[in-house]
N, CA and C atoms as a LAMMPS dump frame, in Angstrom:
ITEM: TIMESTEP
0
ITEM: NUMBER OF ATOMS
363
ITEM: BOX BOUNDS ff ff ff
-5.0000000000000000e+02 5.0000000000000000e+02
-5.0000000000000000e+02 5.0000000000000000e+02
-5.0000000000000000e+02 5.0000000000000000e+02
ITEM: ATOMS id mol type element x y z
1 1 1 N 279.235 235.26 281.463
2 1 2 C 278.11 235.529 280.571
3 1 3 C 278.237 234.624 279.342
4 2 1 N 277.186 233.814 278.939
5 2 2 C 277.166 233.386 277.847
6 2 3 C 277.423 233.766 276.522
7 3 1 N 278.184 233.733 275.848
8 3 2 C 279.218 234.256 274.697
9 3 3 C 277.894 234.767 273.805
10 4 1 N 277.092 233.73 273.783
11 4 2 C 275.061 233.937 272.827
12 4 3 C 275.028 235.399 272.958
13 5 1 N 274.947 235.712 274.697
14 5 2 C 274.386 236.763 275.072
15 5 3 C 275.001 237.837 274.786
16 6 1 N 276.083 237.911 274.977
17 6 2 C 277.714 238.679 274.52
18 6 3 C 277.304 239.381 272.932
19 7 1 N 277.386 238.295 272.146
20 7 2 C 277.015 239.071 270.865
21 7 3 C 276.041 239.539 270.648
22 8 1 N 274.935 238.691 270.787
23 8 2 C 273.423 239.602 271.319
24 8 3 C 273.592 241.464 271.218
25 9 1 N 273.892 241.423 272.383
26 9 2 C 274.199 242.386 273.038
27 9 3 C 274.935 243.128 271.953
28 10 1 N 276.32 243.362 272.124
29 10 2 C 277.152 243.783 271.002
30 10 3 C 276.959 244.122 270.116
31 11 1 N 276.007 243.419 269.28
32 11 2 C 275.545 243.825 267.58
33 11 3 C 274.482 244.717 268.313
34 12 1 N 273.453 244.316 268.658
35 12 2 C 272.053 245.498 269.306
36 12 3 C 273.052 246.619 269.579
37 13 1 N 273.642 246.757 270.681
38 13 2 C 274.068 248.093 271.161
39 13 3 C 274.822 248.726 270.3
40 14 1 N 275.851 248.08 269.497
41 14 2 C 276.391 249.175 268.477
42 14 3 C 275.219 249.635 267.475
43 15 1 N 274.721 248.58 267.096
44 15 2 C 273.549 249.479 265.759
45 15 3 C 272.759 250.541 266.462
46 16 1 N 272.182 249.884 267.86
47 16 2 C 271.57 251.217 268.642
48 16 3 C 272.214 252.685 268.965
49 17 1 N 273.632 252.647 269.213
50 17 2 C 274.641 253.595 269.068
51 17 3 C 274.48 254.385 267.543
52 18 1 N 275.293 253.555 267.08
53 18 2 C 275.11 254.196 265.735
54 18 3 C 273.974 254.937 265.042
55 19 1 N 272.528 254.439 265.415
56 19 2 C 271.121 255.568 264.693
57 19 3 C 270.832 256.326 265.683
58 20 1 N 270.522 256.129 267.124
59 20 2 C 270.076 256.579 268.412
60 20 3 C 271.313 257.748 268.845
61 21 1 N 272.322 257.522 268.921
62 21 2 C 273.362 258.437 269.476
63 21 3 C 274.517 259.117 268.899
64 22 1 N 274.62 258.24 267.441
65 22 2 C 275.88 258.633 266.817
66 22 3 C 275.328 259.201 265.28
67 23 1 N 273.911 259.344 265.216
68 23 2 C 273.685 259.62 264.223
69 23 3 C 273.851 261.198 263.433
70 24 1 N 274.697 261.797 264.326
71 24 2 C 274.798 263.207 263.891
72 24 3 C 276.331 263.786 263.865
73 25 1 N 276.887 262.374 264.081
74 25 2 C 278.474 262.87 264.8
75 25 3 C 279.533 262.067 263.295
76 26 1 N 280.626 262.733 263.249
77 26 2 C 281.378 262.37 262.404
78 26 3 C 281.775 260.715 262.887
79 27 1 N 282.565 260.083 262.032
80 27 2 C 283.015 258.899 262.637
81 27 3 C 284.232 258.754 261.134
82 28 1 N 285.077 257.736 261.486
83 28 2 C 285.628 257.647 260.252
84 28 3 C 285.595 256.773 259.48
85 29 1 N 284.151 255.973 259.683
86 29 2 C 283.729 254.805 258.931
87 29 3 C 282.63 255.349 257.845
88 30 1 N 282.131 256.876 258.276
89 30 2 C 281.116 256.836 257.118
90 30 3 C 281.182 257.162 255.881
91 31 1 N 280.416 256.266 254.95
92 31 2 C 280.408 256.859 253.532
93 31 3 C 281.297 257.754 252.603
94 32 1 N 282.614 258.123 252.042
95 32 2 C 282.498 258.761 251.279
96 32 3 C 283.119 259.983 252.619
97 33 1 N 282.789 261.186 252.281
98 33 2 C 283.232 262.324 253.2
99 33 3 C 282.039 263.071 254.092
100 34 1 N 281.137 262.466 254.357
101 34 2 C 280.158 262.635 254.917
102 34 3 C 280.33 262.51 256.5
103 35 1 N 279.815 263.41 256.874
104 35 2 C 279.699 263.517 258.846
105 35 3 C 279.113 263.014 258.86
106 36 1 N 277.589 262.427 258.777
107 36 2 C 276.315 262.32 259.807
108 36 3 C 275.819 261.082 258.838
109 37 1 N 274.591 260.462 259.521
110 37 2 C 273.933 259.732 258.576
111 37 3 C 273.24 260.007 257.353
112 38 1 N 273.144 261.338 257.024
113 38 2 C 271.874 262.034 256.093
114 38 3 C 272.955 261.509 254.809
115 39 1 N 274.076 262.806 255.317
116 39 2 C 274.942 262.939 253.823
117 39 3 C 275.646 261.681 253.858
118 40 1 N 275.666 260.468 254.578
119 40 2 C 276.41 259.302 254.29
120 40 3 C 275.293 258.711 252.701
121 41 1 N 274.223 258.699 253.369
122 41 2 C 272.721 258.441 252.206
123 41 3 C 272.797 258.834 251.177
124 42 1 N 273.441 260.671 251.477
125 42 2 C 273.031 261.261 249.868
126 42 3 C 274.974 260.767 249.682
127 43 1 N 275.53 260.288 249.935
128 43 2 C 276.889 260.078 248.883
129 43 3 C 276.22 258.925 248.432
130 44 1 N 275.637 257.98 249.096
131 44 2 C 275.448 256.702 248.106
132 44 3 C 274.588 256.545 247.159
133 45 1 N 273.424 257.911 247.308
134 45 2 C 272.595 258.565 246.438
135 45 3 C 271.389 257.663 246.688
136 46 1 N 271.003 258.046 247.742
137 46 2 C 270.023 257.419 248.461
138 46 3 C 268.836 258.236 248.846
139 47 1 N 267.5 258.396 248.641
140 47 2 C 267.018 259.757 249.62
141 47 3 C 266.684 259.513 250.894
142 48 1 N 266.288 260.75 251.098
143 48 2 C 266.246 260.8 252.745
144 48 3 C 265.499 259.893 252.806
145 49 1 N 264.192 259.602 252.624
146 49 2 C 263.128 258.906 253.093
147 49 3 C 263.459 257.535 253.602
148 50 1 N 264.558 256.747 252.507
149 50 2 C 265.093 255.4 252.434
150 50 3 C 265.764 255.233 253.874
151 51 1 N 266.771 256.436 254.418
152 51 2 C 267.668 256.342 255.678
153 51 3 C 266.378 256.709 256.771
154 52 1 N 265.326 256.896 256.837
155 52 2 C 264.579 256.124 258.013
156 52 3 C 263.83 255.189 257.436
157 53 1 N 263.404 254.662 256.491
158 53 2 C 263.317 253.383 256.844
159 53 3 C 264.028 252.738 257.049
160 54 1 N 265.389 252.474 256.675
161 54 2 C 266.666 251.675 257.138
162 54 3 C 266.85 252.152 259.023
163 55 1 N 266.876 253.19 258.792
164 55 2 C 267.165 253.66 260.324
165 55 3 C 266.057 252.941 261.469
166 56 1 N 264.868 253.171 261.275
167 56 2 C 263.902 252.299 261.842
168 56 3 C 263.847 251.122 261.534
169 57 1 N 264.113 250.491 260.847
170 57 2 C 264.252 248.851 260.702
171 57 3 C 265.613 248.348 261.366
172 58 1 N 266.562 249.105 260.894
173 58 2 C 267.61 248.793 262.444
174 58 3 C 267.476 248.65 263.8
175 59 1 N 266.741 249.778 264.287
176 59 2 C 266.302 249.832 265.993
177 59 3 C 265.77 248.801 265.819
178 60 1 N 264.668 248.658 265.047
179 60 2 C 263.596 247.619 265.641
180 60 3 C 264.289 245.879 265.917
181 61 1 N 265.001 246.031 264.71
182 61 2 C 265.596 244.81 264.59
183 61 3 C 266.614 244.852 265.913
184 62 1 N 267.064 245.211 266.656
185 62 2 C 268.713 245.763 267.287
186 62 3 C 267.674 245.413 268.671
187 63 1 N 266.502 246.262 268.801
188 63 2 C 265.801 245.803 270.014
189 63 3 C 265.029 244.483 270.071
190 64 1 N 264.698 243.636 269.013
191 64 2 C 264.262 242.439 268.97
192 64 3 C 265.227 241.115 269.131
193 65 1 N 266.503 241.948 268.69
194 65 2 C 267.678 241.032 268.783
195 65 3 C 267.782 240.737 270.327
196 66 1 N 267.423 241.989 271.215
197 66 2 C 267.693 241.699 272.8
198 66 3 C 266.758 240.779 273.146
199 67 1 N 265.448 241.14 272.708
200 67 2 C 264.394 240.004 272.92
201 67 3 C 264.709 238.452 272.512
202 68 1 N 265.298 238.732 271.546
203 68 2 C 265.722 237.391 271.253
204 68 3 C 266.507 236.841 271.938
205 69 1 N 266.989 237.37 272.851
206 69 2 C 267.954 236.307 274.043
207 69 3 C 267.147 235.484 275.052
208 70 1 N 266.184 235.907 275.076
209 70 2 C 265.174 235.325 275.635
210 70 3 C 263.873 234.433 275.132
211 71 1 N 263.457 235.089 273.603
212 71 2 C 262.83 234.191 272.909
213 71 3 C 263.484 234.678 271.439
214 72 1 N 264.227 232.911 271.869
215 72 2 C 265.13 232.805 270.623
216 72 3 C 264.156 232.35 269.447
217 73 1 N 262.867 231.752 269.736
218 73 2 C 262.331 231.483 268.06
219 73 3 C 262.522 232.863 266.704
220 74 1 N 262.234 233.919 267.498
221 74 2 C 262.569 235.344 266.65
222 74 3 C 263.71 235.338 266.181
223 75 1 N 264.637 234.595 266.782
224 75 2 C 265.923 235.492 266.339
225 75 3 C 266.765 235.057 264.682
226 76 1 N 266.04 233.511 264.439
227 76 2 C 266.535 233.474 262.918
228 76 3 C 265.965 234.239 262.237
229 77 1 N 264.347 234.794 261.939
230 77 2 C 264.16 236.071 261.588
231 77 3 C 264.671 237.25 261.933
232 78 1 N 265.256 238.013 262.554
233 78 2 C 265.625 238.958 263.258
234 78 3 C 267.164 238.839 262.443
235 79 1 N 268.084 237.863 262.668
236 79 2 C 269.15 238.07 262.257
237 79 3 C 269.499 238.275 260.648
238 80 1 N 268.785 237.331 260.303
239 80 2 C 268.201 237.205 258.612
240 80 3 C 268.566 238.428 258.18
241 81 1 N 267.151 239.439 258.674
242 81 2 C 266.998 240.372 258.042
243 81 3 C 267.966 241.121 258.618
244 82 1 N 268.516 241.326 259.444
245 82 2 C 269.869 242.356 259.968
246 82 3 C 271.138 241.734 259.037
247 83 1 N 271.437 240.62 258.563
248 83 2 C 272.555 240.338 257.425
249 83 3 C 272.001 241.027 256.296
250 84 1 N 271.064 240.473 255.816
251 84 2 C 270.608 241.109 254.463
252 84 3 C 270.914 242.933 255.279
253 85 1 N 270.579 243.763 255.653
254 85 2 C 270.967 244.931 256.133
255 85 3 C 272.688 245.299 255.757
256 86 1 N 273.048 244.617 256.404
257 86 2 C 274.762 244.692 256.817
258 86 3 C 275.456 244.133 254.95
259 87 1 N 274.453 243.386 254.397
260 87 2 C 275.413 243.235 253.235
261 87 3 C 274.803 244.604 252.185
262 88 1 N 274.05 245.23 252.148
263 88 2 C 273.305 246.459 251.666
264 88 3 C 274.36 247.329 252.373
265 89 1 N 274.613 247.481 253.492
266 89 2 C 275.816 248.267 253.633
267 89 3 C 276.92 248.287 253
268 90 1 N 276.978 247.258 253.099
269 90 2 C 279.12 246.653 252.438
270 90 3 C 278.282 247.089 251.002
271 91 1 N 277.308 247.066 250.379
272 91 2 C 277.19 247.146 248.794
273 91 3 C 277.354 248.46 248.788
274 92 1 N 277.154 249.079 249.581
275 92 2 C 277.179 251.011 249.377
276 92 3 C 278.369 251.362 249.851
277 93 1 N 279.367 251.216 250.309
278 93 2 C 280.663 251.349 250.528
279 93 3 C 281.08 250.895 249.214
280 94 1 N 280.955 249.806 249.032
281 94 2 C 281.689 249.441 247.205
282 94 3 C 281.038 249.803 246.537
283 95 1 N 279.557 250.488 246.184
284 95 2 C 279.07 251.164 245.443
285 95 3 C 280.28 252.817 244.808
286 96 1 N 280.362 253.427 246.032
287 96 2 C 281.127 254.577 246.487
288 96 3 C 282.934 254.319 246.099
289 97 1 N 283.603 253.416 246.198
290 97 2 C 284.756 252.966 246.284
291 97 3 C 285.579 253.539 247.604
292 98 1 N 284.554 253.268 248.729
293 98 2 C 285.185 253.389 250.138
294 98 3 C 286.642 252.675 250.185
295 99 1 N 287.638 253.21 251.029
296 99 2 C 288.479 252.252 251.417
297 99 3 C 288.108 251.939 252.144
298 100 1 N 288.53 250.122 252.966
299 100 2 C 288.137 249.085 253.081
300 100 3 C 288.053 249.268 255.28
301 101 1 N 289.147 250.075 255.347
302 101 2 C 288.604 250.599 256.654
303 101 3 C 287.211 250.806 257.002
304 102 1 N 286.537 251.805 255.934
305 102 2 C 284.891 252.259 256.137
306 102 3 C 283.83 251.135 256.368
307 103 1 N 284.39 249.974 255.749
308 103 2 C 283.365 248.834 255.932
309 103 3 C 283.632 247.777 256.523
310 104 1 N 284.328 247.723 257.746
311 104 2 C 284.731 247.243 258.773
312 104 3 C 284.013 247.045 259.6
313 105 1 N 283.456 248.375 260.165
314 105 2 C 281.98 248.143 260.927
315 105 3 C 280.582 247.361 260.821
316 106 1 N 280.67 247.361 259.505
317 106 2 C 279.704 246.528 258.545
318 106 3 C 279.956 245.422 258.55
319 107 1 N 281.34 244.774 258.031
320 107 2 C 281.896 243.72 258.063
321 107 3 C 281.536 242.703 259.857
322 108 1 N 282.479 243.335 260.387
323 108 2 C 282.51 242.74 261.728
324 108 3 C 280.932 242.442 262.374
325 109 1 N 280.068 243.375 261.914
326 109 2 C 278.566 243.184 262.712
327 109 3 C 278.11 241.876 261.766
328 110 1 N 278.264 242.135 260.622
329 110 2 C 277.774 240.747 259.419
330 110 3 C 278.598 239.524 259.979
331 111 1 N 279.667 239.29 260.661
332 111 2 C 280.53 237.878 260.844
333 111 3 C 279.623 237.802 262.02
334 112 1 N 279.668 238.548 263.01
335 112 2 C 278.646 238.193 264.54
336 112 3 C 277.396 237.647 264.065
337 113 1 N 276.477 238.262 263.112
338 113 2 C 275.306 237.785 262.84
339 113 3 C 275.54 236.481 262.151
340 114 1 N 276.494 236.326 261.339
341 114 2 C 276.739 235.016 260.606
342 114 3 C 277.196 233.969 261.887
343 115 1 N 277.473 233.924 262.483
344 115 2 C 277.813 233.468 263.784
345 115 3 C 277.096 232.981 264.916
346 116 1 N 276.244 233.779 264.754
347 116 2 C 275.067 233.964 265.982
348 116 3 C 273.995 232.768 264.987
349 117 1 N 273.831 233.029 263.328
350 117 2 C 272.78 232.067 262.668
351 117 3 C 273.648 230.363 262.833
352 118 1 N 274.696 230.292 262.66
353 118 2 C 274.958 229.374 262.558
354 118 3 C 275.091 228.59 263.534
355 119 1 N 275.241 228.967 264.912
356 119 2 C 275.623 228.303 266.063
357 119 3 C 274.669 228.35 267.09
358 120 1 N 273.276 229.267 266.438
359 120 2 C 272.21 228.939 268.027
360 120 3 C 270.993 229.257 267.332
361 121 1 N 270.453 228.742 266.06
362 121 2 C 269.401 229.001 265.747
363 121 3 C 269.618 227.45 265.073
């Protein structure tokens, strides 16, 4: 499989994981002492309303990213706005004074996207 497709893949399916399936379950990356996505929001003092639009602009982006393996003109838009995403994350972890474990997940999806812009767009 083409390594393109590999990360593709990878970044989409974890962000899809993460709002679609994991959005109610503890993990030990979120926010502050928060289980779920809601109270990850309200530690960073966020309201609800903000975590679906973030939440829906993820899917959308996460499922356009797949499209984009196929029509790659989308995908420097698509990734764009999924970095700008991923560094809004890492800012709310250091907003909070997460240890550096918590934003790992963040981290690692932001190097793939930095990766993915630089080498096939």
């Amino acid at each position: 499989m083409d390594y393109f497709i590999f990360i593709n893949l990878l970044v989409s399916l974890t962000i899809l994981n993460v709002w679609l399936l994991r959005h109610n379950k503890q993990t030990p990356y979120r926010g502050g002492d928060s289980n779920n996505i809601k109270e990850e929001f309200n530690v960073y003092g966020l309201p609800a309303w903000f975590m679906y639009i973030i939440g829906t602009t993820k899917v959308i982006l996460a499922i356009l990213l797949i499209v984009g393996i196929w029509e790659r003109q989308i995908n420097f838009y698509v990734v764009s706005a999924m970095i700008l995403l991923m560094l809004g994350a890492l800012a709310m972890h250091f907003k909070v004074n997460d240890p550096i474990k918590k934003s790992l997940p963040a981290f690692s999806i932001l190097l793939l996207l930095i990766f993915i812009l630089l080498n096939h767009l």
